[in-house]
N, C-alpha and C positions, 0 to 999 in steps of 0.2 A: 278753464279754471284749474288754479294748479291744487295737489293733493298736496295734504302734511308731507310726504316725505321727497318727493316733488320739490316742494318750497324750501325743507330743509338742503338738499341738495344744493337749492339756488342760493342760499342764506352763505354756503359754504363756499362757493364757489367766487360769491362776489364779494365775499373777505380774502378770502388768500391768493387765488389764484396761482398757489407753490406749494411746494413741499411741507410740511410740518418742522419747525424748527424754533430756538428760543434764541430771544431777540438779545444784543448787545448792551450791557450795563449802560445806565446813565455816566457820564462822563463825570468825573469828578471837579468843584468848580467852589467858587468863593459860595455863601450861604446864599447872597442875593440873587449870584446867577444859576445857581443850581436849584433854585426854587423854582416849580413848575405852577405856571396857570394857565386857564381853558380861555383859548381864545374861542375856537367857536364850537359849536355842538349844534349835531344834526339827529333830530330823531323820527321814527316811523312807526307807526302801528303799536305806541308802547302808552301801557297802559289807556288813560282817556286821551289821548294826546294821538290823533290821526298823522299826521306832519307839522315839522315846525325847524326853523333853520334861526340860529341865534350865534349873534359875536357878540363878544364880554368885554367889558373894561379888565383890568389886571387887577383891581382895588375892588371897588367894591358895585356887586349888582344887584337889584332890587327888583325881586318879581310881585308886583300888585295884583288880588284879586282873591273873588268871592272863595268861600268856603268849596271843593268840591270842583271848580273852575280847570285844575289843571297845574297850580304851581309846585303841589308836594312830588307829582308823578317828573317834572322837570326837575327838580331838585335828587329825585331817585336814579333818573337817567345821567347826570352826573355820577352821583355815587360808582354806580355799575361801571361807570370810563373808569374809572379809579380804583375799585377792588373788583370786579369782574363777580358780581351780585352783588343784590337787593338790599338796601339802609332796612327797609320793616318788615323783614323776614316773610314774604311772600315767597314762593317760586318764581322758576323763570318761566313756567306754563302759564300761572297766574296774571301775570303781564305782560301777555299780548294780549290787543285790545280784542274787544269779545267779538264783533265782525270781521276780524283779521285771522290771517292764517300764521303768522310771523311778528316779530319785533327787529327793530336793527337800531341803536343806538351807534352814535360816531362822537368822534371831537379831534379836536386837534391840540395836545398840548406844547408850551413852548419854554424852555431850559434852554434859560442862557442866548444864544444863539442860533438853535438846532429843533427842528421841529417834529415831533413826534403825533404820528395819527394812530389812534386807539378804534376799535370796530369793539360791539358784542352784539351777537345776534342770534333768534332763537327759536324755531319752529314748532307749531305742533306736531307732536311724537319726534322729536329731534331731539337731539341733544344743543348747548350749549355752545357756541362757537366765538373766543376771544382771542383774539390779535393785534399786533403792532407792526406798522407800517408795513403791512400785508403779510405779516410770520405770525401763522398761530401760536399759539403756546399747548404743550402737551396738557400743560397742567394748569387750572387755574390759580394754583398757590405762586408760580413763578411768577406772576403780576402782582402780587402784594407786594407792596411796597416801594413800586415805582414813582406810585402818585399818590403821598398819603393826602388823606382825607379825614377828618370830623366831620360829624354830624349831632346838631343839637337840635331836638324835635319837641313835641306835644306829649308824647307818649315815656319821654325821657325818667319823669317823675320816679317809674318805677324804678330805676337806680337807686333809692330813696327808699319810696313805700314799700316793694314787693320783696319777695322772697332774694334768697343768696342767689340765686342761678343768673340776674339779670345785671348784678356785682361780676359777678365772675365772667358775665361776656363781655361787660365794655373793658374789665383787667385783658382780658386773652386779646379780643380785639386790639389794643393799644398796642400788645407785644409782638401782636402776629404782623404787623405792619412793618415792626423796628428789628425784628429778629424772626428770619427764617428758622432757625434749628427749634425756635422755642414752636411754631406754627405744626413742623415736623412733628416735635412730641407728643402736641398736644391732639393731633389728628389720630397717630400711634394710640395713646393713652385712650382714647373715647374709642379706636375699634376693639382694643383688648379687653375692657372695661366690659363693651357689649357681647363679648365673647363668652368671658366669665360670669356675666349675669345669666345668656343664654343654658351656660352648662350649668349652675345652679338649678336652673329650672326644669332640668329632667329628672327623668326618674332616679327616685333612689341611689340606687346600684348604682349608676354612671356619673352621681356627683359627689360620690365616696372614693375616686380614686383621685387619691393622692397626688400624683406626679403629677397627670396634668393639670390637678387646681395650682401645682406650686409652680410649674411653668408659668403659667399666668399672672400670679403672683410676683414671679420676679420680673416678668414685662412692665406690670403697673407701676412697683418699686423703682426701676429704672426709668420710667419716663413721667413718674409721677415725681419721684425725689428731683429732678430738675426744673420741673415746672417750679416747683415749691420752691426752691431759692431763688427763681428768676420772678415770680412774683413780690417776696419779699425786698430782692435790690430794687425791682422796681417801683414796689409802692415807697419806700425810705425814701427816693426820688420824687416820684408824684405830690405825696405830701404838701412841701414847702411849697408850693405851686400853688396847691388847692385854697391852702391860706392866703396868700397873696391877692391871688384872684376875689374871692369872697369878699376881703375886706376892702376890695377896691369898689366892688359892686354893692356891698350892703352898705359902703359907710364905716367900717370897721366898729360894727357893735356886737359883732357876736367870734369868738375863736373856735375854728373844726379843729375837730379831734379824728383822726380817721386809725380805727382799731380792725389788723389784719389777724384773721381767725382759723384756724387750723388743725387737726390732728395731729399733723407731722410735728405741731412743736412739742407734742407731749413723746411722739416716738417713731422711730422707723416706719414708712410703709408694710417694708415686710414685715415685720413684728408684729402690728397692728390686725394685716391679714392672716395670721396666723393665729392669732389671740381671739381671733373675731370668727372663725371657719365656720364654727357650731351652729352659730347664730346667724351668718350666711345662709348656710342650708338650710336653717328654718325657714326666714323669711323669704328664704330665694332672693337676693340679691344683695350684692356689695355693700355694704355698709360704714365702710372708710374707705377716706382718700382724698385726693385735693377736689375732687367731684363734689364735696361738702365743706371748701372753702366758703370763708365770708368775708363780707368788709364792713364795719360799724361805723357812720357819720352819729355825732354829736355834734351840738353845738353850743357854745356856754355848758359843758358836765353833762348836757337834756340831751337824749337820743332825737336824732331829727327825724326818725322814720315814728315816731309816736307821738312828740311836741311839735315837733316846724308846721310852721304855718307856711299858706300858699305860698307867698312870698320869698319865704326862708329858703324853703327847699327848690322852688323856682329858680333861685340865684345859688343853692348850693350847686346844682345841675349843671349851672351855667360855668361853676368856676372850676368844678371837676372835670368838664369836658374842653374849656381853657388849660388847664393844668394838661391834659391829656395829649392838647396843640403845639403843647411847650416841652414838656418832655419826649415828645416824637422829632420835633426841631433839632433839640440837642442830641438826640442817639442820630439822626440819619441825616442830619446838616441839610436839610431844605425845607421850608417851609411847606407845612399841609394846608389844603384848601378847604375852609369852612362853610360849612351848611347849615344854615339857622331857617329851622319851619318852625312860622307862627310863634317865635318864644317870646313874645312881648306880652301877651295874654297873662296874668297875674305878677305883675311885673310895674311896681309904680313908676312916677314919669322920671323920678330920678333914679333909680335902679336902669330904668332903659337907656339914661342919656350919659349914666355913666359905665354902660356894658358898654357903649357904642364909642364911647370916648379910648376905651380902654381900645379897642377893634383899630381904631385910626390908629395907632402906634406903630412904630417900626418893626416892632415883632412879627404882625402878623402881615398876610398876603391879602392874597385876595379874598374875596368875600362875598358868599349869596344870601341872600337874606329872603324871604315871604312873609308877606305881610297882607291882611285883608282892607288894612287903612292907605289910600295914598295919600291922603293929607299929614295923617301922623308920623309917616316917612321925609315927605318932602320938608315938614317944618322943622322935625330932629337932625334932617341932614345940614337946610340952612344953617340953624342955628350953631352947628360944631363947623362949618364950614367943612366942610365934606363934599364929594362931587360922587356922584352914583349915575351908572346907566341904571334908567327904571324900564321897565316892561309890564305891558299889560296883559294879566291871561284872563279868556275867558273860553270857557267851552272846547277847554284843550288846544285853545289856537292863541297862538302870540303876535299883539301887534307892535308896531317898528317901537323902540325901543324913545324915550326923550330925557 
């Protein structure tokens, strides 16, 4: 029996087999053929999903099955080919299956003409191991945005309900897909961030010294003031999108309003951290910054995170992270590939048969979908005339596809 570091070894060994190296840019191409989709996917040991080997239609796939069965953990092993981690913030220790020593996800994607194999794969006490066509990558940031990806889930609502912080990740997510340097700052900006809170938090004496609070200070000012306009061109885009989409899904009975929230529009970072020092050191920690970024959905004048009902916000979810598909399109000219767990759940029959109407359009690619009805699939696909591979999960194991 092999040991964690044993297995890590073999995990590594049967990804690369070479040198450490970063892989050649996607070839530049018309939008249709530069758009990539997962012909097959092979996975192992990951999550509840023992083994399981699957080829996709390019349009749209349908995985059917109970709660619990196994289709959200295949939906994630996606993800992972695609940004090299986890859609719901788990670890990558966390998913490997609990009698396994390893996980190894695979797929093969296909641009244009040209075929691309993707590996991730992950050991106990190992580290993380992602590659293409047998070249690891140094850095897992050099694979964002090769293969963009959405994901619209169960858990999504909180975009909506919960606090700024889960605004501000699907904002960063969106961009870190479209725009390396902004991915760069924003990874910058969270270790300096935790830098300056750490020195906050000493004694006294050693968070009175000046210089290096203001070193710090100008680090955040530099990689904060960037984020901060590259959110704002961004959301001025997103926008128009997010309306469109809604009122295509609700029926056009209600207009978003989306309000982006900010310190910096009242003043410089620096200034700010300056203005602010005093009261830093009390509380011990940072108190401004794009770190306290927000984004406000209304709809009809009504804030939707206090009025929307299930429904509302259901389909705001839906049109924000459509918006999100559409604005990723046009910055990196290929179409992202969609993941849709369980979103039909508060969602009436015409809201569904018009998100899905909307899905069949030339805009979008491919398409996963999970659903725990297969009746309620098969007679929404008939009916739009749609053609779907379905698949059935159950017990983390997948049968042949019809």
């Amino acid at each position: 029996m092999l040991i964690p570091t044993q297995v890590g070894f073999f995990c590594y060994f049967y990804l690369c087999q070479s040198a450490v190296l970063e892989p050649a840019k996607l070839r530049k191409l018309p939008l249709e053929q530069n758009s990539p989709f997962l012909q097959e996917l092979q996975v192992t040991s990951f999550k509840n999903c023992l083994s399981a080997k699957l080829s996709f239609s390019d349009r749209f796939n349908c995985l059917i099955g109970d709660n619990g069965a196994g289709k959200t953990s295949l939906l994630d092993a996606i993800y992972y080919l695609c940004l090299g981690k986890d859609a719901f913030n788990s670890t990558d220790q966390q998913n490997i299956k609990t009698t396994e020593q390893y996980f190894r996800v695979e797929g093969k994607f296909i641009v244009g003409d040209r075929a691309t194999d993707v590996a991730v794969a992950c050991a106990k006490g190992a580290r993380k191991v992602i590659m293409a066509d047998m070249i690891v990558y140094t850095k897992a940031s050099q694979h964002v945005g090769k293969f963009p990806v959405v994901v619209i889930g169960p858990d999504d609502h909180e975009l909506i309900s919960s606090g700024g912080e889960a605004r501000r990740r699907w904002l960063d997510q969106t961009l870190s897909q479209t725009d390396a340097f902004y991915l760069d700052d924003l990874v910058q900006y969270a270790k300096v961030l935790a830098q300056r809170n750490a020195f906050l938090r000493q004694d006294k004496q050693f968070a009175d010294d000046a210089d290096l609070l203001s070193v710090f200070d100008k680090q955040l000012d530099d990689y904060g003031s960037r984020i901060f306009e590259r959110r704002k061109i961004a959301l001025a885009k997103i926008v128009p999108f997010i309306n469109r989409f809604y009122a295509a899904i609700s029926g056009d009975k209600e207009k978003v309003t989306v309000s982006y929230t900010s310190q910096l529009f009242d003043d410089s970072l620096l200034n700010l951290l300056k203005t602010n020092k005093f009261k830093d050191q009390a509380i011990q920690h940072t108190s401004c910054g794009i770190h306290r970024d927000d984004i406000e959905f209304e709809l009809s004048g009504m804030s939707a995170r206090k009025f929307g009902s299930q429904g509302q916000i259901k389909s705001l979810v839906c049109a924000i992270k459509l918006a999100q598909f559409t604005f990723t399109v046009d910055i990196v000219q290929k179409k992202a590939i969609l993941l849709l767990d369980d979103i039909f759940d508060k969602l009436d029959e015409k809201r569904v048969h018009s998100l899905l109407n909307l899905l069949s359009g030339a805009e979008f690619g491919q398409v996963f979908i999970t659903d725990a009805h297969k009746h309620r699939l098969q007679v929404l696909f008939a009916d739009l005339k749609l053609t779907s591979k379905f698949f059935i999960v159950e017990n983390g194991n997948v049968n042949d596809p019809f």
